[in-house]
C-alpha positions in Angstrom: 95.9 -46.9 42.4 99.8 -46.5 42.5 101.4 -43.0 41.3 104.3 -44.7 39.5 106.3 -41.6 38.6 106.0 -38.2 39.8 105.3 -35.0 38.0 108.1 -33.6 36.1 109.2 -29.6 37.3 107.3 -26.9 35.5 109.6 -26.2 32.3 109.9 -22.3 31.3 110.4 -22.3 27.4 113.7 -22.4 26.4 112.5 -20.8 22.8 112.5 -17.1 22.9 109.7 -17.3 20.5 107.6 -19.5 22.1 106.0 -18.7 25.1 104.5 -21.0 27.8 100.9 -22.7 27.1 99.0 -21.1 29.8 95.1 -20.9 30.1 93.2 -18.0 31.7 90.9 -19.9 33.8 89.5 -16.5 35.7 87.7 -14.5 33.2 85.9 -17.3 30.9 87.3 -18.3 27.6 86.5 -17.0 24.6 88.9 -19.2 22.5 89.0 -22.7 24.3 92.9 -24.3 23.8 93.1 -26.6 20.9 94.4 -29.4 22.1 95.2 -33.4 20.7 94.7 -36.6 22.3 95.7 -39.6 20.1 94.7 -43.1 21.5 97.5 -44.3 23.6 100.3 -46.5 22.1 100.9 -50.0 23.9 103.9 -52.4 22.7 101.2 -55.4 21.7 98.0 -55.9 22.1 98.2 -58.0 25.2 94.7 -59.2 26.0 93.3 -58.0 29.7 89.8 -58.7 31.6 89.1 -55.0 30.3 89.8 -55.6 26.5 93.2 -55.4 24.9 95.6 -52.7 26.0 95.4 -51.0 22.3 91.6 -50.9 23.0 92.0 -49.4 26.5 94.3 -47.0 25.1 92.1 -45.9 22.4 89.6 -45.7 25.6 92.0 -43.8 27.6 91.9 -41.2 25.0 88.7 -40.9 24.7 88.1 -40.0 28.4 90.9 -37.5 28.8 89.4 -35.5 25.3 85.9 -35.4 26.7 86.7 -34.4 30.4 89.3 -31.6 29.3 86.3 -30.9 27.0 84.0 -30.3 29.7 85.7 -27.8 31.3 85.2 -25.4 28.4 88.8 -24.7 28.6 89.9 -27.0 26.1 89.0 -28.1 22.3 90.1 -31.5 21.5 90.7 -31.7 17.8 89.1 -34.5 15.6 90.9 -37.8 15.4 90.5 -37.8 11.7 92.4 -34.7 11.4 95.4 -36.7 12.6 98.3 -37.0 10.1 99.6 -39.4 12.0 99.0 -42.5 14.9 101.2 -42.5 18.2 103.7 -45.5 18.4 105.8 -46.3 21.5 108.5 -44.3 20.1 106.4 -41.0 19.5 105.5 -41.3 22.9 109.3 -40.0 24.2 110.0 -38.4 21.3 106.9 -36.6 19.2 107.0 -35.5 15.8 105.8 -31.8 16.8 105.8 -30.9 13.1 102.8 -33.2 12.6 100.6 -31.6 15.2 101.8 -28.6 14.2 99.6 -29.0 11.0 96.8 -28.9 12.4 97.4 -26.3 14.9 97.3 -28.3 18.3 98.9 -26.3 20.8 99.2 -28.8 23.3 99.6 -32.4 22.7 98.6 -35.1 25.2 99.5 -38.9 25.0 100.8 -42.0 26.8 100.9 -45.9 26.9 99.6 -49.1 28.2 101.1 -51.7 29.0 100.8 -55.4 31.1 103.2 -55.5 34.3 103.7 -59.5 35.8 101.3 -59.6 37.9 98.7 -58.5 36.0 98.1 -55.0 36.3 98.7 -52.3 34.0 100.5 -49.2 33.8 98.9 -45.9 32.0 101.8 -43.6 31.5 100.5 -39.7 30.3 102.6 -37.1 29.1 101.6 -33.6 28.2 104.1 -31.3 25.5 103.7 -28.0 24.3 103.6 -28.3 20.0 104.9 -25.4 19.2 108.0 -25.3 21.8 108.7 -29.1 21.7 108.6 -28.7 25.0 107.6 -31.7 27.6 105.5 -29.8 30.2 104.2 -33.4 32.7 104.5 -36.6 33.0 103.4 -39.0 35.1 102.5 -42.9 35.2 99.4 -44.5 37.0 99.3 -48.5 37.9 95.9 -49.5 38.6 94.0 -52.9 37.8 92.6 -53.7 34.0 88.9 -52.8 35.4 90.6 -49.4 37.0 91.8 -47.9 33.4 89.1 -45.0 33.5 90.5 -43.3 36.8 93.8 -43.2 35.3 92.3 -41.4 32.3 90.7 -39.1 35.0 94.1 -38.7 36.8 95.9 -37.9 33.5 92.9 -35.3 32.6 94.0 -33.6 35.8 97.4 -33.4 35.2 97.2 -31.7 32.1 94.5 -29.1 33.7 96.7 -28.2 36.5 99.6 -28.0 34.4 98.1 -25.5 31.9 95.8 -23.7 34.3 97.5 -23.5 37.8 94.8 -24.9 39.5 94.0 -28.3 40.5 91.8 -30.9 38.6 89.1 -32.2 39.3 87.7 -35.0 36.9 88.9 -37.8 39.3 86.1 -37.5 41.9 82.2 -38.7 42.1 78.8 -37.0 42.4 76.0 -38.1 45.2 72.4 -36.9 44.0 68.9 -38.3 44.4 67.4 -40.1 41.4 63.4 -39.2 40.6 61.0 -40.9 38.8 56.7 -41.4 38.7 54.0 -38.3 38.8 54.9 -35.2 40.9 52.3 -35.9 43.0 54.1 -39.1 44.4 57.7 -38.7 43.1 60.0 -42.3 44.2 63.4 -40.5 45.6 66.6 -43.2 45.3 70.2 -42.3 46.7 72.4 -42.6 43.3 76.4 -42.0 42.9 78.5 -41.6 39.7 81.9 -40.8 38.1 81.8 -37.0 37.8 81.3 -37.9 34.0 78.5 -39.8 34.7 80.2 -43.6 34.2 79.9 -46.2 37.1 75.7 -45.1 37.7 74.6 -46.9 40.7 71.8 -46.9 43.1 72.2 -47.1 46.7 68.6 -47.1 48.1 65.5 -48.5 46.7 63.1 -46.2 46.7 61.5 -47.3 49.4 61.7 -44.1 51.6 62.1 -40.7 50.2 65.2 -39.2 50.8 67.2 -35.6 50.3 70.1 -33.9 50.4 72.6 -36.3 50.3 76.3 -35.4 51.5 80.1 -36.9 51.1 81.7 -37.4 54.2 85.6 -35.9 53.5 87.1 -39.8 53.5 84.3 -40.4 51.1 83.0 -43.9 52.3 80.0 -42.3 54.5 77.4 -40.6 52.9 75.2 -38.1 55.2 71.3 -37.4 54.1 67.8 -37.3 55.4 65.2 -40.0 55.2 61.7 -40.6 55.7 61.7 -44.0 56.8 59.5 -45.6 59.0 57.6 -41.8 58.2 60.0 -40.4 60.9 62.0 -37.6 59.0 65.7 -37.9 60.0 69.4 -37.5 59.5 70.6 -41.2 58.8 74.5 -42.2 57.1 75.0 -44.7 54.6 78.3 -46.9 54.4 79.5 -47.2 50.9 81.0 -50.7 50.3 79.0 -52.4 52.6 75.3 -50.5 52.0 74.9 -49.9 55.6 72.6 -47.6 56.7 72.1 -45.9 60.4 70.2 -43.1 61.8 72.4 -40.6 64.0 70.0 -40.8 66.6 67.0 -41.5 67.9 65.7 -37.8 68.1 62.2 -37.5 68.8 61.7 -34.5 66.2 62.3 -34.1 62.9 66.3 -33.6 61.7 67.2 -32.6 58.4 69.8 -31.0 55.5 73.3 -32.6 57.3 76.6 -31.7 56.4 79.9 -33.1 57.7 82.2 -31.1 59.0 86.1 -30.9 57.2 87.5 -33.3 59.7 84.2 -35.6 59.2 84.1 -35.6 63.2 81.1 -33.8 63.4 77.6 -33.5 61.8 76.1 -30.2 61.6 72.2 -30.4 60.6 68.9 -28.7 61.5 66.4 -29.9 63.9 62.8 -28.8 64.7 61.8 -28.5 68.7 59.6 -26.6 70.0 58.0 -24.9 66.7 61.2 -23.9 66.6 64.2 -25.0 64.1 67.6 -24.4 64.7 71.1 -25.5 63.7 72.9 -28.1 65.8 76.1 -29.6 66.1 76.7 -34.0 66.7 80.0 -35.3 67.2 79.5 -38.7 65.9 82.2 -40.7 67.8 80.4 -39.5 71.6 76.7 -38.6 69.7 77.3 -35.2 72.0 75.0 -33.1 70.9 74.8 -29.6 71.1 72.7 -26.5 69.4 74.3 -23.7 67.6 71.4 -21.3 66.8 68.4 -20.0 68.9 66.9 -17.3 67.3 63.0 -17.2 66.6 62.2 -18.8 63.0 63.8 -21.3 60.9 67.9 -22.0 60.6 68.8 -24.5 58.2 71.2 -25.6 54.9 74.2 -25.3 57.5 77.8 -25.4 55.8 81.2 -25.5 57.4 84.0 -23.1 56.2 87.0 -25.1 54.4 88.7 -24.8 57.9 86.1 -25.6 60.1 86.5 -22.8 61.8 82.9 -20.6 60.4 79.3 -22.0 59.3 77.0 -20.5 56.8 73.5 -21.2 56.9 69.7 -19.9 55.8 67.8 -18.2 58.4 64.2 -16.4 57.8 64.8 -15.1 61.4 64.8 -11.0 59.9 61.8 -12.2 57.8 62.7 -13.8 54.4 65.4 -16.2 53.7 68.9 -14.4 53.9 72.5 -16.1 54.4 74.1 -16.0 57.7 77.7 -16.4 58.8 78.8 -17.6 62.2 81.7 -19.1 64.0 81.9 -22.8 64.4 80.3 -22.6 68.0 77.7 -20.7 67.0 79.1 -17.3 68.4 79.1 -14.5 65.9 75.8 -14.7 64.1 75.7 -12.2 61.6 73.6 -11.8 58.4 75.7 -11.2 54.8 73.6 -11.4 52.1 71.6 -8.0 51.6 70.2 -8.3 47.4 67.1 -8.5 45.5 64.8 -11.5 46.9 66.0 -14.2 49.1 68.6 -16.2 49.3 68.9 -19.9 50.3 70.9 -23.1 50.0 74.5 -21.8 50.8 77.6 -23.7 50.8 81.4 -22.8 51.1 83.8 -23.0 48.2 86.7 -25.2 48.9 88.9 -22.6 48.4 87.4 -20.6 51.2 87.0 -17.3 49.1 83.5 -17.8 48.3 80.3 -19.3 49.2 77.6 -20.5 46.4 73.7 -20.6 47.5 70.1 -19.9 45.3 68.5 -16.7 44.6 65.4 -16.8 44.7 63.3 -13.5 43.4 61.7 -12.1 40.2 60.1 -15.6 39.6 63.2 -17.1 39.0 66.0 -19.4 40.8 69.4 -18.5 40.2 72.5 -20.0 41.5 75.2 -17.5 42.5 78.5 -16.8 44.4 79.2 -14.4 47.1 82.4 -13.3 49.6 81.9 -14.7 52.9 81.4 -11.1 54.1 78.4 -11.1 51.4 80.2 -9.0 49.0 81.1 -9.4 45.7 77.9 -11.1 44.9 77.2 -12.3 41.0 74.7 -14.5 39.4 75.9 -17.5 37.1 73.1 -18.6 35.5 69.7 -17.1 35.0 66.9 -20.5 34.2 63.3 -20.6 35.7 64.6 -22.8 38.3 68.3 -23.5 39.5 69.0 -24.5 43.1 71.0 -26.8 45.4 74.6 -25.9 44.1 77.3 -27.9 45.0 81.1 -27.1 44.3 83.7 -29.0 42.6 87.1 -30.3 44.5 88.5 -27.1 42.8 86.5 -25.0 43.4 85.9 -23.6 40.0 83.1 -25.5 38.8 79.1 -25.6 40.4 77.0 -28.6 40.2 73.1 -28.0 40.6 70.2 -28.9 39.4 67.8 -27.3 37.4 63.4 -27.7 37.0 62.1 -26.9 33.6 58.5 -25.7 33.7 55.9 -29.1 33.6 59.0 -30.9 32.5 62.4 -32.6 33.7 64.6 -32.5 36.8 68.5 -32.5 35.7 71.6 -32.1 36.7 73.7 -29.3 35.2 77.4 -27.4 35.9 78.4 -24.1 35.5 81.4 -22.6 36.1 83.1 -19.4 38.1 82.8 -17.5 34.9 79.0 -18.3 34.0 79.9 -19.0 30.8 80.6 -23.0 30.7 77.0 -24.7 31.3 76.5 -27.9 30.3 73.9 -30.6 31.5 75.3 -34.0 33.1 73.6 -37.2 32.1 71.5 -39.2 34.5 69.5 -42.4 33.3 66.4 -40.6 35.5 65.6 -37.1 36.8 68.1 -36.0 39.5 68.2 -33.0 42.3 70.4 -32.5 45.2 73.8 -33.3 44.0 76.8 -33.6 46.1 80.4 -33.2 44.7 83.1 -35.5 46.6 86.9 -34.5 47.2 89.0 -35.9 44.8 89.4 -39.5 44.9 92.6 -41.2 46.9 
């Protein structure tokens, strides 16, 4: 996808009595932003092998509304409280007055339209109602069949422009799909849009698999399988389907991550009775452990630098979170609360590192300092684990085990206050949240 024109500045207000749109993204919400998103205006209804542009730009719509939606930040307003439809003209020039009736604060909208060769061009623009202000714009060319990322890259835009931070909707979510009794579960490798569109399987079932991970150019995929019964760390090629084990390692390997730079593999292995963190560079398959302490060292993570892991250790007796530096120097323990703690993984901000609590009969997923202050609980079911952050940073992925019943994915974000369960055709567990997309 081509960025065909770039961001405009950030605009102050002009109007001494209007003040910037700006949303609070740090405490929660209490008030999400009412915001409008009429269907994108084309100049015909020129016919493409994804329906006609006025349809894809009713489509368009649709997509930015529900992933601003998501975030909890925003409140898209109900189409049929429109006065009025978007035409080419109103894209430039808006009648704020319009939106002003129904009290949008911000409006977002944009066009489609057929270039020669075929593809098409998604222009979004975001305005602040009651300045009249333009606050973005930017223009996306992508094929017919590629309309939905542009509506995902226009959802971003407008969050980073009123919240400071950068989007997120334009990425994809790894997990494992279940299905059949608990007592012989069939595990499949899945992959989706972040808003669940494009669902696909990439294994059959065959083998059970876990913990599947993004590589940082997002074509590998890291996770552990059980095939051939032989528990190991394998990567799968998306594009082709290829699949590889890292090794032939006569013991068990398990819960891989990639490092930043997606040079390296960090994962756990069992020798010896014992199991301990180690380190593969994947171009020379150098291998080389990073823990040695008694006990069990797993759920490695790298810092967003590279530079630190986090990991699980029951090495002091129950499962606690430990910090060390990326050669396995340092070692020292950093979570000290109620229970024990497992799971962890770094923010991509750096500043904090989710993981599970486990303790008082309950799983929690929760956030803590690297130097294991600070620590808070964000949700508080019978069982959350296996979080996963968003590109930003401000949102988890996890997923959650009702008592005798389902296995779902859910998110949460910083402030604990935006839940919400994301749809899988099966049960899922395990999810892994990619960068954004390219």
């Amino acid at each position: 996808m081509r960025i065909l024109f770039p961001i405009a500045a950030l605009l102050a207000a002009t109007a001494a009595a209007a003040a910037p749109i700006r949303v609070d993204i740090n405490s929660g919400i209490a008030q999400p932003l009412p915001i409008a998103v009429p269907g994108f205006a084309t100049p015909a209804a020129t016919p493409t092998e994804a329906g006609t542009t006025a349809e894809i730009g009713g489509r368009v719509a649709q997509v930015i509304a529900n992933d601003l939606k998501s975030s909890g930040l925003f409140r898209p307003l109900d189409p049929t409280a429109y006065t009025s439809t978007v035409e080419m003209p109103d894209v430039l020039r808006p009648e704020f007055a319009s939106w002003r009736t129904i009290a949008a604060q911000a409006l977002v909208t944009g066009s489609v339209t057929v270039n020669p060769d075929g593809s098409i061009t998604v222009g979004c623009y975001a305005y602040d109602v009651f300045s009249a202000e333009e606050l973005a714009r930017q223009g996306f060319v992508t094929t017919a069949a590629g309309w939905r990322r542009a509506a995902h890259k226009c959802a971003d835009l407008v969050y980073a422009r009123l919240t400071g931070e950068t989007g997120y909707f334009d990425s994809r979510i790894v997990y494992v799909s279940e299905t059949g009794p608990k007592t012989k579960r069939i595990k499949r490798l899945a992959v989706m849009d972040q808003d669940g569109a494009g669902h696909r399987f990439l294994t059959s079932g065959q083998n059970l698999v876990l913990t599947p991970r993004f590589a940082p150019n997002q074509q590998t995929i890291t996770y552990m399988s059980f095939e051939g019964n032989r528990p190991r760390v394998w990567l799968y090629t998306l594009g082709s389907g290829r699949q590889q084990a890292i090794g032939d390692f006569p013991n068990m390997s398990f819960a891989p991550r990639f490092s930043p730079d997606g040079g390296n593999l960090i994962f756990s292995m069992s020798v010896g009775g014992n199991t301990d963190v180690y380190r593969l560079e994947i171009a020379s398959r150098k291998l080389t452990r990073l823990t040695s302490q008694p006990g069990i060292d797993t759920a490695p993570s790298y810092s967003p630098d590279g530079s630190r892991i986090v990991f699980e250790s029951d090495r002091g007796g129950t499962q606690q979170l430990y910090v060390m530096n990326a050669d396995g120097s340092g070692q020292q323990r950093i979570s000290f609360g109620e229970g024990r703690a497992a799971t962890p993984v770094w923010s991509p901000r750096g500043d904090l590192i989710a993981f599970t609590r486990l303790g008082g009969g309950r799983f929690s997923i929760g956030v803590m300092r690297p130097d294991g202050s600070g620590e808070r609980l964000l949700t508080n079911a019978y069982q959350d684990e296996g979080p996963t952050w968003s590109p930003n940073g401000r949102v988890i992925a996890f997923f959650r085990s009702a008592r005798g019943g389902p296995v779902d994915l859910w998110s949460v974000d910083l402030s604990g206050q935006n839940e919400r369960k994301l749809g899988t055709p099966l049960d899922g567990s395990d999810p892994a949240w990619s960068p954004l997309l390219p």
